[in-house]
mmCIF file of the C-alpha atoms, coordinates in Angstrom:
data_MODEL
# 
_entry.id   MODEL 
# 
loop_
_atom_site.group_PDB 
_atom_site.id 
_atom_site.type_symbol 
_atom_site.label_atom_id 
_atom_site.label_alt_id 
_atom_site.label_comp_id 
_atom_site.label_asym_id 
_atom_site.label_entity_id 
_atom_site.label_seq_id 
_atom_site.pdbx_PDB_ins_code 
_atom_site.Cartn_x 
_atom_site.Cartn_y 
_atom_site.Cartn_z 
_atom_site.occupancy 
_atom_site.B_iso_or_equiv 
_atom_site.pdbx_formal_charge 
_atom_site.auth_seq_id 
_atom_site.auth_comp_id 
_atom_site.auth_asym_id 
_atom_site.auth_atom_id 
_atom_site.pdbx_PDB_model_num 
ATOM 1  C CA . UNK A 1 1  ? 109.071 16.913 134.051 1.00 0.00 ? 1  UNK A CA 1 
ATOM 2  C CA . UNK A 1 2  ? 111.125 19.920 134.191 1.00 0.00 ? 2  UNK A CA 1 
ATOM 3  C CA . UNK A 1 3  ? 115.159 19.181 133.231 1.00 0.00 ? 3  UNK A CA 1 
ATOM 4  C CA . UNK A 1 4  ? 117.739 21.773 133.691 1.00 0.00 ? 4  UNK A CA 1 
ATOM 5  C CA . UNK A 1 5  ? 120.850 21.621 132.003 1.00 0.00 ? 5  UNK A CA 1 
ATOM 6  C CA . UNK A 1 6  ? 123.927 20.842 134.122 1.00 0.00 ? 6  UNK A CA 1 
ATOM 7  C CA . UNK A 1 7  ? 125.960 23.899 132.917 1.00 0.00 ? 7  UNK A CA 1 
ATOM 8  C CA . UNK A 1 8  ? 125.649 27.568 132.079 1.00 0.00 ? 8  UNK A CA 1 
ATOM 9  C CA . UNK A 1 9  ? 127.886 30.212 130.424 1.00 0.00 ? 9  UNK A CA 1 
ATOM 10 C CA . UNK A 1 10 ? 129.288 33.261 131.580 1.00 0.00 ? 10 UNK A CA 1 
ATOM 11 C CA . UNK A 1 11 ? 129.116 35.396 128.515 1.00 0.00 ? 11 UNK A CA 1 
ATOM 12 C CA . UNK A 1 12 ? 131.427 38.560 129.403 1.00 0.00 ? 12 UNK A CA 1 
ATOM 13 C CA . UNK A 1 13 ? 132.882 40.526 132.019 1.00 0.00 ? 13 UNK A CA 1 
ATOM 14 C CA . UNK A 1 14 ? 135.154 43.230 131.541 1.00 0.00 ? 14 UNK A CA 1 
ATOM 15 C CA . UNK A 1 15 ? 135.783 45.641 133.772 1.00 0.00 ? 15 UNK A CA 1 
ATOM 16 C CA . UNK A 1 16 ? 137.667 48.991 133.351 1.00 0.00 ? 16 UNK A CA 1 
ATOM 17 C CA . UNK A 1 17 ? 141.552 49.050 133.044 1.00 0.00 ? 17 UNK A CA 1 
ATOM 18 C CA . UNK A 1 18 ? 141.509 51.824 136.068 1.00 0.00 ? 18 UNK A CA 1 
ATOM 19 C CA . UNK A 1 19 ? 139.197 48.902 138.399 1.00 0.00 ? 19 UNK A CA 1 
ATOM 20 C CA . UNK A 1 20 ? 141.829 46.038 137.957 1.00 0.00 ? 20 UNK A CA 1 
ATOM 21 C CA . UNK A 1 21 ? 142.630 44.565 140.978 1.00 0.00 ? 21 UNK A CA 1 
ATOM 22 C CA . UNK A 1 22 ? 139.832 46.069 142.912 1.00 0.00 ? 22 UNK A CA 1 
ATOM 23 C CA . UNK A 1 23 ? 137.733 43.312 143.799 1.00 0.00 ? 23 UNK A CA 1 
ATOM 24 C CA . UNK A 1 24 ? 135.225 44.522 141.497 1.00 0.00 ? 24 UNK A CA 1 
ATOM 25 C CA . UNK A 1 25 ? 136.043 41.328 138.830 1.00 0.00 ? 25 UNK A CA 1 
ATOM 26 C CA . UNK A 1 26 ? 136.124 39.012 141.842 1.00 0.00 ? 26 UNK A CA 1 
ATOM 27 C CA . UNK A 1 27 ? 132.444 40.274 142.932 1.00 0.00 ? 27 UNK A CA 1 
ATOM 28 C CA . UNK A 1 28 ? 131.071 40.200 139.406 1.00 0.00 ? 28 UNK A CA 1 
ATOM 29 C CA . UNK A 1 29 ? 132.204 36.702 138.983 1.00 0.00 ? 29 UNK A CA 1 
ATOM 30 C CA . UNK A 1 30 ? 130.834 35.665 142.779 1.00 0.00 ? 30 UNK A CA 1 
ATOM 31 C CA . UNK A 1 31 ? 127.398 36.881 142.109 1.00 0.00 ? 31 UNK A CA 1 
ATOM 32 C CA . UNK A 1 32 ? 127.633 35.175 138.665 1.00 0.00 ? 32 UNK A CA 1 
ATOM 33 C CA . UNK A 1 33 ? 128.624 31.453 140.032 1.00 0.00 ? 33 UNK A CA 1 
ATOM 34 C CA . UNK A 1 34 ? 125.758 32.892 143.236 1.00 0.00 ? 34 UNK A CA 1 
ATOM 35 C CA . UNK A 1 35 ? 122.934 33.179 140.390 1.00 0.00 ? 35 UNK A CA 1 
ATOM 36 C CA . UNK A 1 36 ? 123.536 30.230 138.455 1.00 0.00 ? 36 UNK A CA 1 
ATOM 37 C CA . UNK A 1 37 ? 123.855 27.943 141.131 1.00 0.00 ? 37 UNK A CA 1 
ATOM 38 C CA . UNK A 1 38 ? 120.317 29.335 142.734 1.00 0.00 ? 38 UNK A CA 1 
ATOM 39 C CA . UNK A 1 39 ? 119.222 28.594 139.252 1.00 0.00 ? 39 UNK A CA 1 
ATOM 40 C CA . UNK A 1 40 ? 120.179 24.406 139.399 1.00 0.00 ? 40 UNK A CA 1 
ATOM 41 C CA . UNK A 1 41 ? 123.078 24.434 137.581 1.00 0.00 ? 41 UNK A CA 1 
ATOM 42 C CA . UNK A 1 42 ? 126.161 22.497 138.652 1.00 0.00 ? 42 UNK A CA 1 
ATOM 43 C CA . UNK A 1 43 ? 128.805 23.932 136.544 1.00 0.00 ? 43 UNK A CA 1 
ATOM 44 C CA . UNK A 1 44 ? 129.506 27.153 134.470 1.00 0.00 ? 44 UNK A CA 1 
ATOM 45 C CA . UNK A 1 45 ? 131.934 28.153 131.538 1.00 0.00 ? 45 UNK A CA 1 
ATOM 46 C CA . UNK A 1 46 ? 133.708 31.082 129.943 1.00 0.00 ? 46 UNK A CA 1 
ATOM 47 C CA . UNK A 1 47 ? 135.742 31.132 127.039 1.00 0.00 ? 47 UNK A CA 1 
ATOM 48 C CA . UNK A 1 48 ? 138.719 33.369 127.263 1.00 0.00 ? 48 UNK A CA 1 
ATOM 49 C CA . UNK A 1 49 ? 141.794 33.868 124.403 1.00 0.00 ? 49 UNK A CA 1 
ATOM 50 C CA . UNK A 1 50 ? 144.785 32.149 124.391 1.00 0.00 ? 50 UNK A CA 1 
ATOM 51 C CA . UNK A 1 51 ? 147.019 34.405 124.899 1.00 0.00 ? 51 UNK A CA 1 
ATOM 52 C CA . UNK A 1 52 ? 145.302 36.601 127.310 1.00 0.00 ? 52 UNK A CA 1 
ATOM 53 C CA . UNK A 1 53 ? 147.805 35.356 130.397 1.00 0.00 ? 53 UNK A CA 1 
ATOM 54 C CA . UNK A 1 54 ? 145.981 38.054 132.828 1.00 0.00 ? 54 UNK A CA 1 
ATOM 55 C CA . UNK A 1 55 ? 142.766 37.465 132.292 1.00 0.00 ? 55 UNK A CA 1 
ATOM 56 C CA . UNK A 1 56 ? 143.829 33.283 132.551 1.00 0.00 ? 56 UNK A CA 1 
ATOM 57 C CA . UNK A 1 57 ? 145.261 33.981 135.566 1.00 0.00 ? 57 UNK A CA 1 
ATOM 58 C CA . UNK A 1 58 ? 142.488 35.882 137.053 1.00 0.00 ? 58 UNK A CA 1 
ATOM 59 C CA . UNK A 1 59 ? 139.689 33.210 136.165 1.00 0.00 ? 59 UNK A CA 1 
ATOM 60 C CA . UNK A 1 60 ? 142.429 30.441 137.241 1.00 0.00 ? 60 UNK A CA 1 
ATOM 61 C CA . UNK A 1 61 ? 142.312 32.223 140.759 1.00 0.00 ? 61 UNK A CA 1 
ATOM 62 C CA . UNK A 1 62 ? 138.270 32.418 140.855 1.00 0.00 ? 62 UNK A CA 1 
ATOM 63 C CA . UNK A 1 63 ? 138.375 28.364 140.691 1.00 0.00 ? 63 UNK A CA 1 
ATOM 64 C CA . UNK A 1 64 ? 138.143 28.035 136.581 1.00 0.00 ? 64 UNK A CA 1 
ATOM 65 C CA . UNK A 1 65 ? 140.430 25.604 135.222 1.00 0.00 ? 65 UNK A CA 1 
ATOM 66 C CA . UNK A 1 66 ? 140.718 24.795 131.316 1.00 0.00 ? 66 UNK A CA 1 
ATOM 67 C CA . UNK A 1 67 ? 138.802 22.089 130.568 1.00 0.00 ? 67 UNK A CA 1 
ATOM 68 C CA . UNK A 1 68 ? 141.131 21.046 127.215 1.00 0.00 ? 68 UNK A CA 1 
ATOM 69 C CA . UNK A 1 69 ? 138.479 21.422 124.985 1.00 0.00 ? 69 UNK A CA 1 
ATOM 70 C CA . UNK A 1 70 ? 139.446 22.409 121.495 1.00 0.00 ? 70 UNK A CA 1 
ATOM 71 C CA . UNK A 1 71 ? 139.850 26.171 120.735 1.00 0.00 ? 71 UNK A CA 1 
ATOM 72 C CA . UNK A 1 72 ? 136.488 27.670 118.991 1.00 0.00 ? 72 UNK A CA 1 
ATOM 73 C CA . UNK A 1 73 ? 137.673 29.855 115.967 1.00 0.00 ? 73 UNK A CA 1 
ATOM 74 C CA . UNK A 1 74 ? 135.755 33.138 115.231 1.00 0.00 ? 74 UNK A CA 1 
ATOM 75 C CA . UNK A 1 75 ? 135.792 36.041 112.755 1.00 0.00 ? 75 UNK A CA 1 
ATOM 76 C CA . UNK A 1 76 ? 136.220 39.295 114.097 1.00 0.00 ? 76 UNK A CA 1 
ATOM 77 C CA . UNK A 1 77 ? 135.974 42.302 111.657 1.00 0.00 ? 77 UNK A CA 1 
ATOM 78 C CA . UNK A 1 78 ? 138.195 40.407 109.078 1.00 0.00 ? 78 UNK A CA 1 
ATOM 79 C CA . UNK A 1 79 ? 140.398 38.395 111.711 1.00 0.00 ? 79 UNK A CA 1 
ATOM 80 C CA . UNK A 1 80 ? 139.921 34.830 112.590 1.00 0.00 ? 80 UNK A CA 1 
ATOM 81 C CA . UNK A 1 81 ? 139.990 34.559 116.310 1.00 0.00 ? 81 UNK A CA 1 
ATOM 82 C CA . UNK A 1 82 ? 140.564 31.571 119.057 1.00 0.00 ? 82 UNK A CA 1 
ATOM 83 C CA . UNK A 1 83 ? 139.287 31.103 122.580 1.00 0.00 ? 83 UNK A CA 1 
ATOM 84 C CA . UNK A 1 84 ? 139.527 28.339 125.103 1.00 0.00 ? 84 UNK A CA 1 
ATOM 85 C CA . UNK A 1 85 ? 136.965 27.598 127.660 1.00 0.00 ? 85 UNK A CA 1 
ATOM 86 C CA . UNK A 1 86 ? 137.601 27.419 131.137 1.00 0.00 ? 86 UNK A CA 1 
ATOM 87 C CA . UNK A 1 87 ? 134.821 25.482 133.539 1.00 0.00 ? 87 UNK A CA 1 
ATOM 88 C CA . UNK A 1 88 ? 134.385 26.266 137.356 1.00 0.00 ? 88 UNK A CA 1 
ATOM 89 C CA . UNK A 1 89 ? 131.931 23.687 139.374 1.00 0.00 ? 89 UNK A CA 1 
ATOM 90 C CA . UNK A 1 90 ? 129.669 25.740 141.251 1.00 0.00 ? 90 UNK A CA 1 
ATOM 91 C CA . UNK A 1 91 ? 130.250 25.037 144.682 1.00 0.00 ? 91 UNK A CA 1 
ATOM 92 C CA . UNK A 1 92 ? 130.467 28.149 146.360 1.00 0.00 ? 92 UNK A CA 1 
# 
Protein backbone atom coordinates (compact mmCIF):
# COMPACT_ATOMS: atom_id res chain seq x y z
CA UNK A 1 0.00 0.00 0.00
CA UNK A 2 1.47 3.09 -1.25
CA UNK A 3 0.59 6.41 1.19
CA UNK A 4 1.43 9.84 0.13
CA UNK A 5 1.67 12.50 2.45
CA UNK A 6 -1.07 15.15 2.35
CA UNK A 7 1.35 18.15 2.05
CA UNK A 8 4.54 19.28 0.37
CA UNK A 9 6.92 22.26 0.72
CA UNK A 10 7.90 24.85 -1.50
CA UNK A 11 11.50 25.33 -0.58
CA UNK A 12 12.51 28.77 -2.39
CA UNK A 13 11.74 31.07 -5.02
CA UNK A 14 13.36 34.20 -5.56
CA UNK A 15 13.37 35.90 -8.44
CA UNK A 16 15.51 38.93 -9.54
CA UNK A 17 14.77 42.48 -8.10
CA UNK A 18 14.67 43.77 -12.00
CA UNK A 19 11.65 40.65 -12.70
CA UNK A 20 9.30 41.88 -9.82
CA UNK A 21 6.04 42.23 -10.91
CA UNK A 22 6.48 40.42 -14.12
CA UNK A 23 4.50 37.46 -13.79
CA UNK A 24 7.53 35.49 -13.63
CA UNK A 25 6.90 34.76 -9.50
CA UNK A 26 3.25 34.12 -10.30
CA UNK A 27 4.31 31.34 -13.03
CA UNK A 28 6.99 29.81 -10.83
CA UNK A 29 4.56 29.41 -8.07
CA UNK A 30 1.63 28.02 -10.68
CA UNK A 31 3.79 25.32 -12.01
CA UNK A 32 4.87 24.60 -8.38
CA UNK A 33 1.12 24.11 -6.84
CA UNK A 34 0.68 22.30 -10.97
CA UNK A 35 3.51 19.63 -9.96
CA UNK A 36 2.62 18.86 -6.58
CA UNK A 37 -0.86 18.43 -7.08
CA UNK A 38 -0.08 15.87 -10.22
CA UNK A 39 2.03 14.32 -7.57
CA UNK A 40 -1.21 13.53 -4.86
CA UNK A 41 -0.70 16.06 -2.62
CA UNK A 42 -3.54 18.17 -1.26
CA UNK A 43 -1.79 21.02 0.28
CA UNK A 44 1.66 22.80 0.10
CA UNK A 45 3.72 25.21 2.43
CA UNK A 46 6.38 27.89 2.42
CA UNK A 47 7.86 29.57 5.17
CA UNK A 48 8.51 33.20 4.62
CA UNK A 49 10.01 36.00 7.41
CA UNK A 50 8.07 38.05 9.40
CA UNK A 51 8.73 41.03 8.39
CA UNK A 52 9.06 40.51 4.76
CA UNK A 53 5.48 42.52 4.03
CA UNK A 54 6.17 42.10 0.05
CA UNK A 55 6.94 38.89 -0.23
CA UNK A 56 3.59 38.20 2.42
CA UNK A 57 1.68 40.01 0.24
CA UNK A 58 2.70 38.34 -2.87
CA UNK A 59 2.15 34.65 -1.52
CA UNK A 60 -1.19 36.12 0.23
CA UNK A 61 -2.30 36.97 -3.46
CA UNK A 62 -1.21 33.37 -4.94
CA UNK A 63 -3.93 31.83 -2.36
CA UNK A 64 -1.33 31.19 0.78
CA UNK A 65 -2.68 32.21 3.96
CA UNK A 66 -0.68 31.87 7.41
CA UNK A 67 -1.57 28.98 8.97
CA UNK A 68 -0.61 30.46 12.80
CA UNK A 69 1.82 28.03 13.36
CA UNK A 70 4.62 29.06 15.65
CA UNK A 71 7.64 30.88 14.08
CA UNK A 72 10.70 28.29 13.39
CA UNK A 73 13.96 30.03 14.69
CA UNK A 74 17.22 29.55 12.65
CA UNK A 75 20.89 30.57 12.75
CA UNK A 76 22.13 32.36 9.95
CA UNK A 77 25.93 33.17 9.86
CA UNK A 78 25.79 34.26 13.60
CA UNK A 79 22.06 35.65 13.58
CA UNK A 80 19.12 33.84 14.91
CA UNK A 81 16.40 34.06 12.36
CA UNK A 82 12.33 33.58 12.31
CA UNK A 83 9.95 32.48 9.60
CA UNK A 84 6.27 31.77 9.47
CA UNK A 85 4.68 29.31 7.22
CA UNK A 86 2.05 30.06 4.98
CA UNK A 87 -0.21 26.92 3.48
CA UNK A 88 -2.13 27.10 0.07
CA UNK A 89 -4.66 23.97 -0.66
CA UNK A 90 -3.93 22.86 -3.99
CA UNK A 91 -6.88 23.35 -5.90
CA UNK A 92 -5.91 24.92 -8.93
Amino acid sequence: MSVVARYDEIRAIYVTSEAWSSGVGRALVLQAKILLQASGFKTCSLWVFPQNDRAIKFYTAAGFVHDGVAAKSFTLGSQTRQEIRFISPLSI
